[in-house]
C-alpha positions as CSV (number, residue, x, y, z in Angstrom):
1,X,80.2,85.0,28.0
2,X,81.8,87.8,30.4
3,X,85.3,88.6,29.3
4,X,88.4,87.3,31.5
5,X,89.8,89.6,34.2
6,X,93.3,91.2,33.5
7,X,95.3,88.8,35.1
8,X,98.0,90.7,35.4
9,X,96.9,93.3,37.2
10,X,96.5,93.2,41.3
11,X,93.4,93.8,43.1
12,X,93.8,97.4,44.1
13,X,93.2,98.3,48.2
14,X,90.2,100.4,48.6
15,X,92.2,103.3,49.3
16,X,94.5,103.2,46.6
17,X,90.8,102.5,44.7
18,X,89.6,106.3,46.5
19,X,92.5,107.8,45.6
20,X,92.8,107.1,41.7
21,X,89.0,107.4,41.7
22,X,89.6,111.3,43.6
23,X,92.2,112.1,40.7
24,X,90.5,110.7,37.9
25,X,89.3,113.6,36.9
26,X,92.5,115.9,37.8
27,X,95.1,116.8,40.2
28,X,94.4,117.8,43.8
29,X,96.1,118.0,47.3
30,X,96.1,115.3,49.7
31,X,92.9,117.0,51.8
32,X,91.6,117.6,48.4
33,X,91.8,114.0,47.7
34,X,90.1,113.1,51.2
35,X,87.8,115.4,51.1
36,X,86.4,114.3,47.4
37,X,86.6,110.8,48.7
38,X,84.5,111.8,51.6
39,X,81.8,113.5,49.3
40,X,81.9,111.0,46.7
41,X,81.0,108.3,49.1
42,X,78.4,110.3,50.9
43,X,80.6,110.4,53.8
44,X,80.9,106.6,54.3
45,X,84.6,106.5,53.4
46,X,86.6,109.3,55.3
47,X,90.9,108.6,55.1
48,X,92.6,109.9,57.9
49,X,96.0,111.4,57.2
50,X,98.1,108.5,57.9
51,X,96.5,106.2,56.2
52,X,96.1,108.8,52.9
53,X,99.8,109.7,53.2
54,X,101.2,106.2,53.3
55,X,98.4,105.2,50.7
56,X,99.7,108.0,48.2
57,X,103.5,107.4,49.0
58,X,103.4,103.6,48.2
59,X,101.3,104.9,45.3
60,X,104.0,106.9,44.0
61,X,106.5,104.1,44.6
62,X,104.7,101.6,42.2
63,X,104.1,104.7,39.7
64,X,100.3,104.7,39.9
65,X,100.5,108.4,41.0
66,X,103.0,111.5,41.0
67,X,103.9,115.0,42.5
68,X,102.0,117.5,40.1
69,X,102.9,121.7,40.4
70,X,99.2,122.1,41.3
71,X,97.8,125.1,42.0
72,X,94.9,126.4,44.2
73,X,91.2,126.6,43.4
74,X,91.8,130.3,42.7
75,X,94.5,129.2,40.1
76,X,98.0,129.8,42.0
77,X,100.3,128.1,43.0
78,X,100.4,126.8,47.1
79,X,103.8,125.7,47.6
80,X,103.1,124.6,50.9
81,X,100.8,122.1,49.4
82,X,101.4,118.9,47.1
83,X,99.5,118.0,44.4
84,X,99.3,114.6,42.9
85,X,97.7,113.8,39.6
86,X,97.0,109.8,38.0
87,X,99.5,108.3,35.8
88,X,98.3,106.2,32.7
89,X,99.3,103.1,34.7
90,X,97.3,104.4,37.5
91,X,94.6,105.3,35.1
92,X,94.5,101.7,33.9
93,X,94.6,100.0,37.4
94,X,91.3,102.0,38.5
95,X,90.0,101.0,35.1
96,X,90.6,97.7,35.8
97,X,89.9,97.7,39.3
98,X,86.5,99.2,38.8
99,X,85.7,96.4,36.1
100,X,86.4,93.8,39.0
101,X,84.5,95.3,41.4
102,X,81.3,95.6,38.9
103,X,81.9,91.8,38.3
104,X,81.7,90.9,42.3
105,X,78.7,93.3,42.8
106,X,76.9,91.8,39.7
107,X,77.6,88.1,40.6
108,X,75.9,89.3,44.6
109,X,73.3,90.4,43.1
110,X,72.7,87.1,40.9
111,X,73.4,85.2,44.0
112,X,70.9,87.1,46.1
113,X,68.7,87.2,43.2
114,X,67.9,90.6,43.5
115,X,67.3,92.5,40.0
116,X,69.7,95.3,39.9
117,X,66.9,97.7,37.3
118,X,64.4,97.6,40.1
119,X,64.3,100.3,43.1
120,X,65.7,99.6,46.6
């Protein structure tokens, strides 16, 4: 028997999802972030500024993300630039969040009985 969803934590929305998924494995700057999420999803996910910079304020609101002193890729600091890193409550929502999602797609593919180990 699969274990029970956290049900305390939310669903996250799928760019809040990008986001912490961009920073999980450090701090970047908002273009960074877009431009990882852009790569990352083979270019089937692209944020546009408003919807990134509302997405990462709301996201520092509920503490899932802060303001970082980042620094360039050539190791100094931009100060026209802000950085954001994950927080460990932000860590733990894409955690969770990334759990739900792997229960959804595994349940499709039940449904559709399609078997997930052979190729597409």
């Amino acid at each position: 028997m699969s274990p029970k969803p956290d049900r305390g934590t939310k669903p996250l929305t799928s760019s809040s999802f990008y986001i912490l998924f961009a920073l999980a494995d450090g701090e970047q700057h908002g273009l960074g972030i877009a431009a990882e999420i852009a790569e990352r999803t083979g270019g089937d996910v692209e944020l546009g500024p408003g919807t990134l910079y509302t997405a990462i304020q709301k996201m520092e609101n509920a503490g899932l993300i802060k303001e970082t002193t980042g620094t360039n890729s050539g190791g100094k600091e931009d100060s026209r630039r802000r950085y954001y890193g994950i927080t460990p409550a932000g860590r733990r929502a894409l955690e969770a969040e990334a759990k739900r999602l792997a229960r959804i797609v595994d349940a499709a593919y039940e449904k559709l009985l399609i078997d997930r180990k052979r190729p597409a």
